[in-house]
N, CA and C of each residue as an Amber inpcrd file, in Angstrom:
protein
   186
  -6.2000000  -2.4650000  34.7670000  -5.8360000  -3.8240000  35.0900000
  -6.3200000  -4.7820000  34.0010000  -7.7940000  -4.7890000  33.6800000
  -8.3040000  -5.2040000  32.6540000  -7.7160000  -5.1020000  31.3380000
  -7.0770000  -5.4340000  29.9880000  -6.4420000  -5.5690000  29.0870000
  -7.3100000  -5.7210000  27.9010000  -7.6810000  -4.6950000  27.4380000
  -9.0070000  -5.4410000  26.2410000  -7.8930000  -6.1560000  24.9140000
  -7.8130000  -7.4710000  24.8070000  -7.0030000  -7.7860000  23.8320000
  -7.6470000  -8.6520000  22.4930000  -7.0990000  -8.4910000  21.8950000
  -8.3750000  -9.2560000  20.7890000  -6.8740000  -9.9440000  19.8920000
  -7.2390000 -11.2810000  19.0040000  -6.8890000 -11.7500000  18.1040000
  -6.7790000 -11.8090000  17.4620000  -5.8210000 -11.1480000  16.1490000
  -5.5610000 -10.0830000  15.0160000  -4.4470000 -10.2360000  14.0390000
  -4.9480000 -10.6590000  13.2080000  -3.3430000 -11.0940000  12.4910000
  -2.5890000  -9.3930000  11.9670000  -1.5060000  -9.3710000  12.3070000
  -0.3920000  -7.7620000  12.7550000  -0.1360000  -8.0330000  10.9540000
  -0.4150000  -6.8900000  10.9010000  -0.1380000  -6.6310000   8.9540000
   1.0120000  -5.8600000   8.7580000   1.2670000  -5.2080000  10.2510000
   2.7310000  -4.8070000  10.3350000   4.1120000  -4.9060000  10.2840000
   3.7170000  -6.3040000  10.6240000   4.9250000  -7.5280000  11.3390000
   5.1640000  -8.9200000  10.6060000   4.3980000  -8.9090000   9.3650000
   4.0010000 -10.0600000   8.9340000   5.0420000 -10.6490000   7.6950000
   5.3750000 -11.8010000   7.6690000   6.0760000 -12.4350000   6.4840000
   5.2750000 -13.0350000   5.7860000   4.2610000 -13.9300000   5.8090000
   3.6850000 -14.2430000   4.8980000   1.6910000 -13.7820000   4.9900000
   1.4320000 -13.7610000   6.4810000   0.0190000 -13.4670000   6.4340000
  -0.3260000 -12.7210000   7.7410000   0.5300000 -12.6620000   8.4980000
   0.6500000 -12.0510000   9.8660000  -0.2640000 -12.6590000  10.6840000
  -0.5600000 -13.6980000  10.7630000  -1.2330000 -15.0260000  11.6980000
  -0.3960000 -15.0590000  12.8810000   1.1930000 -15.1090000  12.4400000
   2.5860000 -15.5310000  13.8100000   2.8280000 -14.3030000  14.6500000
   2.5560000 -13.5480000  13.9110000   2.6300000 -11.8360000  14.6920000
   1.2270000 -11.6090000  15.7320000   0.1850000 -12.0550000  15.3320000
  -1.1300000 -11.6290000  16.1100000  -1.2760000 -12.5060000  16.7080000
  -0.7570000 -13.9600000  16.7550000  -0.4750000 -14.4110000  18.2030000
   0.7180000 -14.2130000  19.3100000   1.4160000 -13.9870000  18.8210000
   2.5720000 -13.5000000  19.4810000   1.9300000 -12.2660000  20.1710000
   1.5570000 -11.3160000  19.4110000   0.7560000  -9.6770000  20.2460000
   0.3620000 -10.7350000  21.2850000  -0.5510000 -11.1480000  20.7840000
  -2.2280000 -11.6630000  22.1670000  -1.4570000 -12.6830000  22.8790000
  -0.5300000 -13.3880000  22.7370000   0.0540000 -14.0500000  23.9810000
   0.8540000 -13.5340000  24.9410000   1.7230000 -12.2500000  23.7120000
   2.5910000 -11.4420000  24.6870000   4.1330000 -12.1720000  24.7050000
   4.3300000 -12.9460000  23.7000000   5.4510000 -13.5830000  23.2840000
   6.1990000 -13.1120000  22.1610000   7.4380000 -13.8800000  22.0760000
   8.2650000 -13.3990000  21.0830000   8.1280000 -13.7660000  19.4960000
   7.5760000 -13.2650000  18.5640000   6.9610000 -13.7150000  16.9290000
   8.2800000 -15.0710000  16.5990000   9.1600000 -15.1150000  16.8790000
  10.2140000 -15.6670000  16.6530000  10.0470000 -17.2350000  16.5350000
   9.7490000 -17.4190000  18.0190000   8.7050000 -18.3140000  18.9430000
   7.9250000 -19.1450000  18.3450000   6.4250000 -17.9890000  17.9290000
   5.6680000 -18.2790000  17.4590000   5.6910000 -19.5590000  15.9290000
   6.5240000 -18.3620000  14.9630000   7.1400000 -19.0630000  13.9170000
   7.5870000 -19.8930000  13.7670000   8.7450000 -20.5350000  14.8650000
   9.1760000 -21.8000000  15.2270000   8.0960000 -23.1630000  15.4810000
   7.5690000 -22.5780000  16.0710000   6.6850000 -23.3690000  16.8510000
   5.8080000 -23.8620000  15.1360000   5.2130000 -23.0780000  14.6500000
   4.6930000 -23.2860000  13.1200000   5.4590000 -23.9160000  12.3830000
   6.2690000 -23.9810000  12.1010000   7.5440000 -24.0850000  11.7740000
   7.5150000 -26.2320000  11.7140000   8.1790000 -25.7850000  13.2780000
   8.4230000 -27.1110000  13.2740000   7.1800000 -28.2980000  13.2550000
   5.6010000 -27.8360000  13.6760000   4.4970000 -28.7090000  13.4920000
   3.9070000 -28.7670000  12.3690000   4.7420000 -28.1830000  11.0950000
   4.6750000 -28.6050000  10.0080000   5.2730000 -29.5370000   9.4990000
   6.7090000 -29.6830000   9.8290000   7.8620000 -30.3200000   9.8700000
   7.4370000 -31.8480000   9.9990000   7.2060000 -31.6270000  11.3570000
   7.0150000 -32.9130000  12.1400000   6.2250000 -33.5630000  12.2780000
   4.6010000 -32.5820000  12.6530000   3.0430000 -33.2920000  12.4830000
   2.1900000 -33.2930000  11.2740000   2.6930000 -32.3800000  10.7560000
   2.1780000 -32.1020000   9.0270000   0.5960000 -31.0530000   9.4550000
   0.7230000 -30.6450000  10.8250000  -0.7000000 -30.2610000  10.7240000
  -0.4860000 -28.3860000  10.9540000   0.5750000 -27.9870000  10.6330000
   1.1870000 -26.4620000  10.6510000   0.6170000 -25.6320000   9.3130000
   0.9190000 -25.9720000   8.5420000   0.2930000 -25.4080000   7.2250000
  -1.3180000 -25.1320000   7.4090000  -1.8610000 -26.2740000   7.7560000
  -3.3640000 -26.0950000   7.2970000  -4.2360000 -25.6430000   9.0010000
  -3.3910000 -25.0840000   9.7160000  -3.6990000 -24.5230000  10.8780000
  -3.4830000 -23.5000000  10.5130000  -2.4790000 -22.8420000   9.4650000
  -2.0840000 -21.3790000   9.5630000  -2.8690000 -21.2910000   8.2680000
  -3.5560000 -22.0200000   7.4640000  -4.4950000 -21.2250000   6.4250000
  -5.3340000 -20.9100000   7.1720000  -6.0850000 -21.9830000   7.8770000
  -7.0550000 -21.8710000   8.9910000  -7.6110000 -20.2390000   9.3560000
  -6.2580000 -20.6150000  10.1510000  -6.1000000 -19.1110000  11.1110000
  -6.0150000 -17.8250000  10.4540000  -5.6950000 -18.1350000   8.9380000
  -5.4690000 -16.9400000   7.9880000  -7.1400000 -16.3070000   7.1880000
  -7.5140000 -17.5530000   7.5330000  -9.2700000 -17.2140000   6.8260000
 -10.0570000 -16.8490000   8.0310000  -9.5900000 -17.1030000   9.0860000
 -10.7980000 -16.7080000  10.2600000 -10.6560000 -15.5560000  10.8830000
  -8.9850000 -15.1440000  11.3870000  -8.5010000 -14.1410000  12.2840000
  -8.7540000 -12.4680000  11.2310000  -9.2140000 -11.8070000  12.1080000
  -9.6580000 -10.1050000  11.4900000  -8.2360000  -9.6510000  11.4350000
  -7.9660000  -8.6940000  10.3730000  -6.8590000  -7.9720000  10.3310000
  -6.8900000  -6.6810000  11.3660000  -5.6050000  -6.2430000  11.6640000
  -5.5620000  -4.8410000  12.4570000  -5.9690000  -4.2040000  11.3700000
């Protein structure tokens, strides 16, 4: 029942750093999604980019 899931950028799945893939795993959503979602709060809030370096220097690889 318990799910041990951890937060992992997918080196499998990845286009530029696999940040959109290892949340997508750990949410259980579609990478597609994810990307969009990055995507457009770059677009729009300007704060997408420097969330996904962020996330690219902190998150452990599979």
């Amino acid at each position: 029942m318990y799910e041990n899931k951890r937060l992992r950028r997918n080196m499998f799945n990845k286009v530029i750093g696999g940040v959109c893939s290892g949340l997508a795993d750990y949410f259980g959503i579609d990478v597609v999604l994810v990307r969009a979602i990055f995507v457009a709060s770059f677009l729009f809030a300007g704060v997408g980019g420097g969330l996904y370096l962020i996330l690219w220097l902190l998150m452990p690889t599979i």
